[in-house]
N, C-alpha and C positions, 0 to 999 in steps of 0.2 A: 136764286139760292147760292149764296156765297161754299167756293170750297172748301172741304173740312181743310183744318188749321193742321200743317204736316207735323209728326212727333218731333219732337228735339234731340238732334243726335251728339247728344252733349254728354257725357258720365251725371249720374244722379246726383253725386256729392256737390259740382257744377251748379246743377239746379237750384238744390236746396241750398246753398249758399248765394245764389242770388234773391230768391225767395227772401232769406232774413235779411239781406243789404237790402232789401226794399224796403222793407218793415223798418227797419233805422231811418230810412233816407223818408219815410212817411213820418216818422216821428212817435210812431210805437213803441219803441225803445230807443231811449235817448244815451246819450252819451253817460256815461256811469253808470247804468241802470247792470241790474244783475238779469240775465235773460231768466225766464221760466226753466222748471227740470226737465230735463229730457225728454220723462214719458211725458210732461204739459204739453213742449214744445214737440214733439212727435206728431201728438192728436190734432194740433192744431194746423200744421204744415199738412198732417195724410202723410206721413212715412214711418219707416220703423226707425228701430231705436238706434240701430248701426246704421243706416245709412246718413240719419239723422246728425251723430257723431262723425262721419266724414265732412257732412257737410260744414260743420262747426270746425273741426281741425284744419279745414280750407280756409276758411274767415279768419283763423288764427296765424297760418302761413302767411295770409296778406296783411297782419295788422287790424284788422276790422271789429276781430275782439280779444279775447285775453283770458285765457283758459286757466282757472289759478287751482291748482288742486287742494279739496276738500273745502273749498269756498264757493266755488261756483264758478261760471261765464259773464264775464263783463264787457260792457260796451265800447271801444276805445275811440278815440276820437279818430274820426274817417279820414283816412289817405285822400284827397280828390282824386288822384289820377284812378287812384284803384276804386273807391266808390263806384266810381260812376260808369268803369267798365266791368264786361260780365266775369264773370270768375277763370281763369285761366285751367288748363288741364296742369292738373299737379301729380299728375302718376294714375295706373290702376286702380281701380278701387280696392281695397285691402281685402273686402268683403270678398268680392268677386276672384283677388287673387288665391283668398283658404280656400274656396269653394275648388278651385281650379287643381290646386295642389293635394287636395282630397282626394280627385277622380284620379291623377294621373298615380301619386305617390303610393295611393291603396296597391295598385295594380305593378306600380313596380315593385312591392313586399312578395308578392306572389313568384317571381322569376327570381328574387337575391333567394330565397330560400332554397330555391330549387338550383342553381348556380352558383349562388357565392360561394368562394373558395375558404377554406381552414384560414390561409396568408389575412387575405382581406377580412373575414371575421375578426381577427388578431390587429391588426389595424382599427377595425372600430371597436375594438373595446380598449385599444387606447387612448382614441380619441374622447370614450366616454370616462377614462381615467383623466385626461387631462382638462375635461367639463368641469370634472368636481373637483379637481384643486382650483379653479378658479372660482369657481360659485362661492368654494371655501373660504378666500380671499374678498367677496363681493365685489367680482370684477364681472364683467356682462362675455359670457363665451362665444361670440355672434360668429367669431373665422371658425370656431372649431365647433359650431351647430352649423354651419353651414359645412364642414368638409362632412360630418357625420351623413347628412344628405346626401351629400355628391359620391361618397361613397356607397351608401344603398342605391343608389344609379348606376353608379358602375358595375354593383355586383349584377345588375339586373341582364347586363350582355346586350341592351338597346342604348346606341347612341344618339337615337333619338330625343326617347325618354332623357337621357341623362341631359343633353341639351335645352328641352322646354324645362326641365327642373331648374337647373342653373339661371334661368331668364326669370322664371317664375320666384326665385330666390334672392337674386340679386335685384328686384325691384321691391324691395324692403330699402332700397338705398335713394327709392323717390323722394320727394318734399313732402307729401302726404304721409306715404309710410313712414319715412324717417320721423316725421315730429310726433304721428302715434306713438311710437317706441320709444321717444322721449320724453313723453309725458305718461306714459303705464307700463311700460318695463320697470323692475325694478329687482332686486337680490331674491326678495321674495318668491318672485313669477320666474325667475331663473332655476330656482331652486325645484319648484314643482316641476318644468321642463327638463331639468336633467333625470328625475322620478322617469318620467316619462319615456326618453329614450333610454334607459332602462329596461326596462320591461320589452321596448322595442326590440332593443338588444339579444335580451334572455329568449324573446319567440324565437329571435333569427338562429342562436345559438340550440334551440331546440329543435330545430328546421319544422315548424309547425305555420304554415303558411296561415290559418286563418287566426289564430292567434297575433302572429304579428302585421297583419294584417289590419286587424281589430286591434293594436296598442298603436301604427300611425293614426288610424282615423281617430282613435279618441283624442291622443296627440293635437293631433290640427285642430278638432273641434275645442280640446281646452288650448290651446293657443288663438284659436280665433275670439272664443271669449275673453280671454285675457285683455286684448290687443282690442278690438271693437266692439263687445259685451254682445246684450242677446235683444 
């Protein structure tokens, strides 16, 4: 009896992007072909709908296919070098990073409320003044949603915390994550985000910890759907 086949410690997105370069390189989908929709191609691979979509935005980092919004997924004609090897690590998986920023970021709302100072309040609701003239302008606020973060960190009094936040933040600047964000960010989804830290804002300024609390995680969870749907 042969021994079992060891799991692959590879990221999923990895996976299922070598999964569909097989499928190409089998002649299942050929060059020009539109791939199937998501939920088709989901059921047919065995995974969900987001990891699904990483694994696609990986095949699109290498060439492999061609993401055209409001058209579909298209086949491109195969790199050789990159065909024929397995998929490279292209960052975190996005999924796995909101998940991440979920556990740690809820729990740092809990300590800005109860430490963050009047000074640094007044800072972030500058920052969230300086969000909305840019949203205003339809420019993408990503240095001043990122300091809005690093500041609820800081007010938390863990340097810790404030340190996995900033790792966990600035890997929005991977190949995977970066090209997500450049194909479904948009003025629009900026615009619901600043909504958003909003209300985060107004908890903190009420010092009501489960409130604000409850305005990050819904936050992250509509940023995760935004960014890798459901």
């Amino acid at each position: 009896m042969s021994a079992p086949k060891p799991p692959d410690p590879r990221r999923l997105y990895q996976q299922i992007a070598d999964q569909i370069k097989e499928l190409i390189a089998k002649g299942t989908f050929q060059v020009g072909d539109r791939l199937p929709a998501e939920r088709e191609l989901a059921l047919l691979l065995g995974v969900s709908r987001p990891s699904l979509r990483e694994g696609l935005i990986a095949l699109d980092v290498q060439g492999n296919i061609e993401i055209r919004g409001g058209s579909g997924v298209y086949v491109c004609p195969q790199p050789e070098a990159r065909a024929a090897k397995a998929t490279p690590e292209l960052g975190e998986s996005p999924h796995e990073l909101m998940q991440a920023r979920s556990a740690v970021e809820s729990a740092v709302m809990i300590l800005a409320c109860a430490l963050g100072t009047k000074e640094q309040l007044k800072q972030l609701r500058a920052i969230v003044t300086r969000m909305r003239e840019e949203t205003e302008r339809n420019r993408a606020p990503l240095e001043l949603d990122r300091q809005f973060h690093m500041t609820l960190a800081d007010m938390s009094g863990n340097s810790v915390m404030a340190r996995i936040i900033a790792q966990l933040f600035d890997e929005r600047h991977s190949p995977i994550s970066a090209k997500l964000s450049s194909k479904y960010e948009t003025p629009r989804t900026w615009k619901q985000a600043l909504k958003e830290h909003e209300a985060i804002l107004r908890a903190l300024e009420a010092r009501d910890p489960i409130a604000a609390q409850a305005a990050m995680l819904s936050h992250l969870r509509a940023s995760e759907l935004r960014w890798v749907g459901d």
